[in-house]
N, C-alpha and C positions, 0 to 999 in steps of 0.2 A: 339792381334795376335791369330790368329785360330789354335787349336789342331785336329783338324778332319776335312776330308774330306767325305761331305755329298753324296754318288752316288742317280745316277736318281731315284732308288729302291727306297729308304726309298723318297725320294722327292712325290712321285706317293702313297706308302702309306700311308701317312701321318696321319691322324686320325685314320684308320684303325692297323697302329703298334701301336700301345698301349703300349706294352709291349717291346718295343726297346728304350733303354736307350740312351738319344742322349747326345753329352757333351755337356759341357756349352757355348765353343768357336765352332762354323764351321764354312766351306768358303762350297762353291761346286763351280765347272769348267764349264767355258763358253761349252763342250759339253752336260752336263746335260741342258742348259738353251734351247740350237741346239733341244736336244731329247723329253722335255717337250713343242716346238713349234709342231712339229714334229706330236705332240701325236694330240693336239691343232685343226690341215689341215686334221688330218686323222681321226677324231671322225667320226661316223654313222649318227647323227643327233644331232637337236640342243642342244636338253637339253646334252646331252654329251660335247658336245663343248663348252656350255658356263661356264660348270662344269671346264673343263680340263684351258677355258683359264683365269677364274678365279685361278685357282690355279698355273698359268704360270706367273701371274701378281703378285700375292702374294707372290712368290719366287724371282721372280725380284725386288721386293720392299724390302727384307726383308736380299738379300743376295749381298753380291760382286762377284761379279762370277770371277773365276783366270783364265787367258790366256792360252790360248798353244804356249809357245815362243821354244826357241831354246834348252833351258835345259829342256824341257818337252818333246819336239821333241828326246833327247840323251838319258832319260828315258824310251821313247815309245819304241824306238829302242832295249831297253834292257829286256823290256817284251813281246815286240813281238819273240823275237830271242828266247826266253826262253819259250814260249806258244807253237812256231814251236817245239824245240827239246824234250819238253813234250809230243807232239801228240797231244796237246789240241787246240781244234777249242774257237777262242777269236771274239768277236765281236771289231774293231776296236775303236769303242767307250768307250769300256769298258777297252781297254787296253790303249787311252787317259787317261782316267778317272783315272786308278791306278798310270799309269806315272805323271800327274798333283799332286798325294799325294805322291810318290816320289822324287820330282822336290823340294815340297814343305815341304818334311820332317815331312810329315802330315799321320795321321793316315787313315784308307778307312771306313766310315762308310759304310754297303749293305747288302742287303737283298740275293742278288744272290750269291749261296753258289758255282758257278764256277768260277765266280769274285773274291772271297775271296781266292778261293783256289790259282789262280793267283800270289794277290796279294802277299800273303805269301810266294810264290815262288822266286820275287822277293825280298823280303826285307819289302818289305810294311807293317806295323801293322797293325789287322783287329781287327774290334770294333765286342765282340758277337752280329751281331745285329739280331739275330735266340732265 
């Protein structure tokens, strides 16, 4: 069973954090797998694209990626509602993303320190990953 939930961030880092202590157990969310194809169609050239869809394939191999069902859907609901009466502009993916470690009673691992702040807002535990 997974204790953390990996976001796109630290996915997209990867060699580069170095210094973020990931746990032993994670899942990440079929939107991270959406946002690293995403990255994949939108590279500039090749060597970029073969980079990004190497590391698209590497993640899919290596992770189960969790759904966005109906308790993820009740979750979303509740950080969005809570991002609006914040004043805070969310990227919808990224408030999937917290609702999937919500849902799943999962901690958020990220690098995106407006994500975390979020999450925390909610309920969600964030991994120092700064």
């Amino acid at each position: 069973m997974s204790e953390a939930l990996l976001d796109t961030s630290v996915l997209i880092a990867g060699d580069q954090a170095g210094s973020v202590e990931l746990p032993e157990r994670a899942a990440i969310s079929v939107i991270s797998l959406g946002e690293l194809h995403a990255g994949v169609l939108r590279a500039r050239d090749r060597s970029s694209r073969m980079l990004r869809e190497d590391r698209f394939q590497a993640v899919r191999k290596a992770f189960d990626a969790l759904p966005v069902d109906a308790h993820v859907a009740h979750h979303y609901g509740e950080a969005l509602a809570w991002a609006r009466s914040e004043g805070r502009a969310a990227k919808a993916t990224d408030l999937l993303i917290i609702a999937t470690a919500a849902a799943g009673d999962l901690s958020l691992v990220t690098l995106d320190v407006g994500q975390a702040s979020v999450a925390r807002g909610v309920g969600v535990e964030v991994w120092h990953a700064q």
